[in-house]
C-alpha positions in Angstrom: -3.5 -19.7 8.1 -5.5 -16.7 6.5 -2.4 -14.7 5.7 -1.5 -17.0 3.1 -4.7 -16.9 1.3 -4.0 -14.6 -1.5 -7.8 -13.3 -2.3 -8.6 -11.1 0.2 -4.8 -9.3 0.6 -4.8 -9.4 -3.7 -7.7 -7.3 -4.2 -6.6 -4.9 -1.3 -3.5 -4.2 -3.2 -4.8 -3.9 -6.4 -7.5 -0.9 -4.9 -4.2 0.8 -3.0 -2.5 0.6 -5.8 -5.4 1.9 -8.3 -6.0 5.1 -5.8 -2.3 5.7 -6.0 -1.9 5.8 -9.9 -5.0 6.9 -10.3 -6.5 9.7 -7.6 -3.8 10.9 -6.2 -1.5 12.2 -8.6 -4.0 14.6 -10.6 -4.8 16.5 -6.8 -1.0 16.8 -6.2 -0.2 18.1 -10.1 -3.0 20.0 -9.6 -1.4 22.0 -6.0 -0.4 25.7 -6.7 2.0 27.2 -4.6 0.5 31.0 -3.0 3.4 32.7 -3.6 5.7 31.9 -7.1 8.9 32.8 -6.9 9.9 35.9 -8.6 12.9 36.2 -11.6 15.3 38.3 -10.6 17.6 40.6 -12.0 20.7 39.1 -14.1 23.3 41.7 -12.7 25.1 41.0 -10.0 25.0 43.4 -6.9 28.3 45.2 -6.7 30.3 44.0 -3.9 33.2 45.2 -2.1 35.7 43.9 -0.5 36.2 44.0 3.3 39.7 43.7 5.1 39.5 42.2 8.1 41.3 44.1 10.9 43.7 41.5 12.1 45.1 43.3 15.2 
């Protein structure tokens, strides 16, 4: 049965493997987002409260 002959499957892992650690991550770390979020201010909004008209 040729599935149970580790050579071939081996060294196809190993390269999948290799491009994962290896390739990959750098293009990913590397992605900037278009828009950065912006800080905003540390007040609060003032808020008021609302009654509900429960008629």
């Amino acid at each position: 049965m040729p599935q149970l002959d580790p050579a071939p499957w081996f060294l196809i892992l190993s390269f999948s493997w290799l491009i994962f650690l290896i390739v990959i991550p750098p293009k990913v770390m590397a992605h900037n987002f278009p828009n950065e979020p912006t800080l905003q201010s540390a007040q609060k909004p003032k808020t008021e409260a609302w009654d509900w008209p429960w008629h």
